[in-house]
C-alpha positions as CSV (number, residue, x, y, z in Angstrom):
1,X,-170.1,148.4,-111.8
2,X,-168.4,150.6,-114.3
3,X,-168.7,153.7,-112.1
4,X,-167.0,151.3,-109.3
5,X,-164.3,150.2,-112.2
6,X,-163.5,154.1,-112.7
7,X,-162.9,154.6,-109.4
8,X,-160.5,152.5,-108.8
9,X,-158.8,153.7,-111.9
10,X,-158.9,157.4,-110.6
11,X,-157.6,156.0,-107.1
12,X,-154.8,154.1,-108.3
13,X,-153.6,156.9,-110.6
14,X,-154.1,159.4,-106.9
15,X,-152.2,156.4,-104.9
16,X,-149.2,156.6,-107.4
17,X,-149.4,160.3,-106.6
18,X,-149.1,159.8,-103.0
19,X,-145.9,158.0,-103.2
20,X,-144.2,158.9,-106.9
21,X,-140.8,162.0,-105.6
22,X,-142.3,165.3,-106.4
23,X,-146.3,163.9,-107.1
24,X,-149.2,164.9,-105.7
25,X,-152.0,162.6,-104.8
26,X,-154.3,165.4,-104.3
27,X,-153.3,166.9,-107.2
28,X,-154.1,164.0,-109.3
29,X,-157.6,164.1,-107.2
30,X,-158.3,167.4,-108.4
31,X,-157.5,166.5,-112.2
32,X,-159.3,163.8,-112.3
33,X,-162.3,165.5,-110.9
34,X,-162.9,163.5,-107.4
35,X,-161.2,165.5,-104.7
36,X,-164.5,167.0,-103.3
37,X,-165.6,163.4,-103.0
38,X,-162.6,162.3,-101.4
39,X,-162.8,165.0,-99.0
40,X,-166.6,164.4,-98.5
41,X,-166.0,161.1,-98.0
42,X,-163.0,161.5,-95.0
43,X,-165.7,163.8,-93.9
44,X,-168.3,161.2,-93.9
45,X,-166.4,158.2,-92.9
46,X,-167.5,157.6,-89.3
47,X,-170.8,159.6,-89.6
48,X,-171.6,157.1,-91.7
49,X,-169.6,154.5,-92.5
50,X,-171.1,151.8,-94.5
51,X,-172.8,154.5,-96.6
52,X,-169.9,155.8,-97.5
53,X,-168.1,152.9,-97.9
54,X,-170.6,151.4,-100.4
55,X,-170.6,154.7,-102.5
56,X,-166.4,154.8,-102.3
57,X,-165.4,151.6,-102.4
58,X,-163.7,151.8,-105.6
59,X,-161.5,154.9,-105.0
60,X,-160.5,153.5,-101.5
61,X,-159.3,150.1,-103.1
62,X,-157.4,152.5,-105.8
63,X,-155.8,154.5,-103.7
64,X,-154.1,151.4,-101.1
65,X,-154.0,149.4,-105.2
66,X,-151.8,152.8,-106.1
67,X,-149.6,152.8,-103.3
68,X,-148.8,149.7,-103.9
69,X,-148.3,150.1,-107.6
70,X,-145.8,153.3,-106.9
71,X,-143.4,151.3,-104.0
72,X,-143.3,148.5,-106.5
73,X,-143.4,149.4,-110.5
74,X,-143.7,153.2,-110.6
75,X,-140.4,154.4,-108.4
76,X,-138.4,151.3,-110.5
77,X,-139.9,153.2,-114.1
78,X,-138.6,156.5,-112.4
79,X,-135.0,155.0,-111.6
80,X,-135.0,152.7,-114.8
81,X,-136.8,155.7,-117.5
82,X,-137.1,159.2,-115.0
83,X,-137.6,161.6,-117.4
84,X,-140.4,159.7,-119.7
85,X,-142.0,158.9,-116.3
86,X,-141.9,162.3,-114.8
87,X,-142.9,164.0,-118.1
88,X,-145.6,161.3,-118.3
89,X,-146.9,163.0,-115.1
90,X,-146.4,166.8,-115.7
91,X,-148.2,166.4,-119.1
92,X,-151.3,165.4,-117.2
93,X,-151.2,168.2,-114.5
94,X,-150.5,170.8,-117.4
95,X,-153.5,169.3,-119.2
96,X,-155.5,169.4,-116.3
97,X,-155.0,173.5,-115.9
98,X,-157.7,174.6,-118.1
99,X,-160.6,172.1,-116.6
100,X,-159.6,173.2,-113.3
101,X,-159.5,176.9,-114.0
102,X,-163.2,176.5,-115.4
103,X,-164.1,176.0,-111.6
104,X,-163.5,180.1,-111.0
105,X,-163.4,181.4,-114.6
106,X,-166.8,182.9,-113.8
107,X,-166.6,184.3,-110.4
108,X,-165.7,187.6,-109.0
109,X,-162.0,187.4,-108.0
110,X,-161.0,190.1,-105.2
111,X,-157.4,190.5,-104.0
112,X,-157.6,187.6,-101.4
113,X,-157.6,185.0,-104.2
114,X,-154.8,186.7,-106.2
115,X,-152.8,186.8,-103.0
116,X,-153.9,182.8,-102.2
117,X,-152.8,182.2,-105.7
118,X,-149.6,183.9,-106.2
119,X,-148.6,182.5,-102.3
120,X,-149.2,179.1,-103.2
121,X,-147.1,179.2,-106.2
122,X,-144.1,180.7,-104.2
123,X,-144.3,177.9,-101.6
124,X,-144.1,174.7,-104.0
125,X,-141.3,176.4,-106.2
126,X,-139.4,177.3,-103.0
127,X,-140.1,173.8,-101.5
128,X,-137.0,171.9,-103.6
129,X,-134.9,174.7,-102.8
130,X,-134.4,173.3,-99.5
131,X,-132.7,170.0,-98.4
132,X,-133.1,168.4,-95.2
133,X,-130.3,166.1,-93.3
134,X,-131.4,162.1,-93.1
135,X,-132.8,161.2,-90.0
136,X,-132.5,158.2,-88.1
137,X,-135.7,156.6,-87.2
138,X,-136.2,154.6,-84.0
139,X,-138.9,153.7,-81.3
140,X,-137.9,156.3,-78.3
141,X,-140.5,158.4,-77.1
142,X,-139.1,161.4,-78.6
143,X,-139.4,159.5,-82.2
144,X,-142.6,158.5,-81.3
145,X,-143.8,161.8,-80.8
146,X,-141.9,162.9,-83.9
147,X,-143.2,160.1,-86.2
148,X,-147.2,161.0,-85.1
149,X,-146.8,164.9,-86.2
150,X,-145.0,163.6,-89.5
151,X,-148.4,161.5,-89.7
152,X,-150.3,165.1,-89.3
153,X,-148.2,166.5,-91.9
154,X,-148.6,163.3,-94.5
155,X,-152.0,163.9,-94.0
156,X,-151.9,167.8,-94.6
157,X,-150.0,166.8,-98.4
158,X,-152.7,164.3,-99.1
159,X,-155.5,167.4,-98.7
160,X,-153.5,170.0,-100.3
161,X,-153.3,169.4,-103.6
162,X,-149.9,170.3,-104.9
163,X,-147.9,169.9,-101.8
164,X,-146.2,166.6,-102.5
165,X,-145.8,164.2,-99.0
166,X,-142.5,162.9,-101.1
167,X,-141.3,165.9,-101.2
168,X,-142.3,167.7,-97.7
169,X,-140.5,164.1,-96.5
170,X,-137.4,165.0,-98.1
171,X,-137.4,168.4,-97.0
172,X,-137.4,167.1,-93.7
173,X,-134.8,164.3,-94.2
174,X,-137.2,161.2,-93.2
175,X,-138.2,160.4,-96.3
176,X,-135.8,157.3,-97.4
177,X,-136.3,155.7,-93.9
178,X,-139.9,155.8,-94.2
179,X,-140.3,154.3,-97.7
180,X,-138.0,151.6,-96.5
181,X,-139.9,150.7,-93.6
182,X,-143.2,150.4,-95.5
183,X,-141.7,148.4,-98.0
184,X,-139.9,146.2,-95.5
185,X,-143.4,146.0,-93.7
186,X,-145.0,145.1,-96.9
187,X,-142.3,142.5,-97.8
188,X,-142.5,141.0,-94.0
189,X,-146.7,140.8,-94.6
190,X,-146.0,139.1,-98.3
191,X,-143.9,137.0,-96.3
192,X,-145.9,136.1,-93.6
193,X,-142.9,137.0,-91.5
194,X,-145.0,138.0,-88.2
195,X,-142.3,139.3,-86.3
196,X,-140.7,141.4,-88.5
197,X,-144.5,143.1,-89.2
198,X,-144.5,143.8,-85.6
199,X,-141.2,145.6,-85.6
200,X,-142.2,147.7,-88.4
201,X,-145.7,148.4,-87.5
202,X,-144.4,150.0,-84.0
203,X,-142.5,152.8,-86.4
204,X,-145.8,152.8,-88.9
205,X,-148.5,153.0,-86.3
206,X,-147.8,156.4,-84.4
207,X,-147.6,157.5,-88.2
208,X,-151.0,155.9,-89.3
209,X,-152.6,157.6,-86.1
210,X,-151.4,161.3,-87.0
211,X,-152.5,160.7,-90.2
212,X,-155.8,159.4,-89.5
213,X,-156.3,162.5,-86.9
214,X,-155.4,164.9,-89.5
215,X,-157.1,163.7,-92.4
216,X,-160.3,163.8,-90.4
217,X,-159.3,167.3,-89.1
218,X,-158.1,169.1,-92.3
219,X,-160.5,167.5,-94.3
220,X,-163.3,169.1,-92.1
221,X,-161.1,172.6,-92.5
222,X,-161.4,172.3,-96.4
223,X,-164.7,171.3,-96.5
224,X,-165.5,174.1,-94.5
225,X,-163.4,176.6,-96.6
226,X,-165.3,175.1,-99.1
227,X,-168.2,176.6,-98.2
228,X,-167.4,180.3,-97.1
229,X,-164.4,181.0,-99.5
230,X,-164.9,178.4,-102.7
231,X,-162.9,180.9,-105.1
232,X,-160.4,181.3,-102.4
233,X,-159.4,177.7,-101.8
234,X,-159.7,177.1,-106.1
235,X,-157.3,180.3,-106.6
236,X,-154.5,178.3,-103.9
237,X,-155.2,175.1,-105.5
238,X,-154.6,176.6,-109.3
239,X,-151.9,178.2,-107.9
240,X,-150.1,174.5,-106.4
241,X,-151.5,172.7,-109.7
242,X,-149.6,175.1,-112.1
243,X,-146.9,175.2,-109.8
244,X,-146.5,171.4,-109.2
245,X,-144.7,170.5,-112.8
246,X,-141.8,173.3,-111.9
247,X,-140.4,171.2,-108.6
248,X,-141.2,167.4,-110.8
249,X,-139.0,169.2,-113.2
250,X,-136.4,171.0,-111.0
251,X,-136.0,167.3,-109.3
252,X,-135.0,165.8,-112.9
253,X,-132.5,169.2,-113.3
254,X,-130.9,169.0,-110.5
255,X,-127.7,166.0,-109.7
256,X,-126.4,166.9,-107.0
257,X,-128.2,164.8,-105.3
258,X,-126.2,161.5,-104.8
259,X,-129.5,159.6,-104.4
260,X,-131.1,161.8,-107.7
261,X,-132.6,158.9,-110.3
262,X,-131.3,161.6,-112.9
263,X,-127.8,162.0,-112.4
264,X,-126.3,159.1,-115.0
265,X,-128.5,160.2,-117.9
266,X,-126.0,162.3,-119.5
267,X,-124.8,159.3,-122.5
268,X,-128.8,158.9,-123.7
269,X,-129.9,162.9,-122.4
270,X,-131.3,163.7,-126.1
271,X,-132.9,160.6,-126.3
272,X,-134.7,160.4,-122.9
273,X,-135.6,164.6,-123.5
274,X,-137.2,162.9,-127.1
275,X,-139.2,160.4,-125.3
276,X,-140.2,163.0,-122.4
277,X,-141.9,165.1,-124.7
278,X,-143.8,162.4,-126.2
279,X,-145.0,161.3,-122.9
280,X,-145.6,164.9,-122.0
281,X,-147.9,165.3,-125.1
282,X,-149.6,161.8,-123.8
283,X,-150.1,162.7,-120.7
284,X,-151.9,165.9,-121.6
285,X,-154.1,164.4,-124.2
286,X,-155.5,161.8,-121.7
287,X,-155.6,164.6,-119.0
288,X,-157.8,167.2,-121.4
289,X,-160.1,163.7,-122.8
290,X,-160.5,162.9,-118.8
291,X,-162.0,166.7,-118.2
292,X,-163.8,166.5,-121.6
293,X,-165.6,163.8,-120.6
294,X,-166.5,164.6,-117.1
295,X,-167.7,167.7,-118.7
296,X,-170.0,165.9,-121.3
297,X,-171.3,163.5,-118.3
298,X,-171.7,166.7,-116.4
299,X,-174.0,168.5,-119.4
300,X,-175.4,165.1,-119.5
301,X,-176.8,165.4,-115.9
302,X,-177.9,168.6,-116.2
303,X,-180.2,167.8,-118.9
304,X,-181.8,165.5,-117.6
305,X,-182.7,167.5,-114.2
């Protein structure tokens, strides 16, 4: 049962990810040491599904516990306190380097991982370089279309970690509409309002079926480049992780946004920088205890093989 109870801790903390501006779920994943069991598990989860069900129970009830956590406390922390918040977040990414650096410390590095690396790193600080125009989002068959390959792309942010869905949303100008939608679909189900579920669910559902098809596809890609280029696919995911705090931090920076949670902070800026480095520090301390003790479970393991 305690396993089970830090699963769901480690799933809510990945669900936050997934809907948190600038945050990675799969980033969080990969800090907190379960991202080849979530991809292992997508893998697994209609070979066999009560198997894998009964072993991830807990991280699957975190993760939908998180999203719900993010649409309903988390993005009001971030409007209410954004840089403690944010800062609360890139601490445990930055603390989270060293633990997952330990993954390839040892192995032969050839030019392909550099190159994976240094790409990676150019792509997430690029990615909040570049604004997208709000879209409209209806239920014509062009939409329809449209909304399933934004479900392939969700699903491609979940598996990468670094590449926040939040943010790949933004770039495309659909993501205000979609987290309106899911919380009006969630306020209609609280509700028990029937009718408006069904209104919203005929937006959600060409969504839900792109992502479901490319989870179970680009899972099955990572697993496999898992397997025939490990240092490779660690090298690109260092390269997102480190990369990761500069477009949580360029969001905070930058005001011209007229939607940006950061833009009236200017009367209590010294205090709010104050409090973000003390959440910084936080955040880093629980991130480096996290890997220190998957670490001493680990050597604990291996002992007793």
């Amino acid at each position: 049962m305690k396993k089970q109870l830090i699963d769901i801790l480690k799933g809510t903390v990945i669900g936050i990810g997934n809907v948190a501006p600038g945050l990675s779920g799969g980033v969080f994943a990969v800090t907190l040491k379960v991202y080849d069991r979530l991809i292992e598990m997508i893998n697994n989860i209609f070979k066999k599904p009560f198997k894998t069900i009964k072993e991830s129970w807990g991280l699957i009830v975190g993760v939908l516990l998180g999203i719900l956590i993010g649409f309903y406390l988390i993005i009001e922390l971030i409007i209410l306190f954004p840089i403690p918040t944010m800062m609360l977040f890139v601490g445990f990414i930055v603390g989270s380097i060293p633990s997952i650096y330990e993954n390839i410390k040892d192995k032969k590095k050839k030019f392909i991982d550099y190159f994976a690396f240094m790409i990676m790193i150019l792509i997430i600080v690029a990615l909040p370089f570049i604004r997208g125009v709000t879209h409209e989002i209806t239920t014509s068959g062009k939409d329809i279309i449209i909304l399933f390959f934004l479900g392939l792309i969700i699903s491609l942010t979940l598996i990468i970690p670094g590449l926040s869905g939040s943010m790949v949303l933004m770039v495309m100008g659909y993501y205000e509409n979609i987290l309106r939608v899911i919380r009006s679909f969630i306020d209609a189900a609280v509700g028990l309002d029937f009718t408006a579920m069904l209104s919203y669910a005929i937006v959600l559902i060409p969504i839900v079926i792109g992502l479901a098809v490319g989870l179970i596809g680009f899972a099955k890609l990572i697993s496999r480049l898992f397997k025939t280029h490990y240092t490779t696919v660690y090298a690109a995911i260092l390269g997102l992780v480190i990369a990761s705090p500069f477009s949580i931090i360029y969001t905070m920076l930058d005001t011209s946004d007229p939607n940006s949670y950061f833009k009236n902070l200017q009367d209590n800026l010294v205090l709010n920088i104050i409090i973000g480095v003390i959440t910084f520090i936080i955040g880093a301390i629980l991130s480096m205890y996290l890997a220190d003790l998957e670490k001493q479970k680990k050597k604990s393991i291996d002992i007793q093989d």
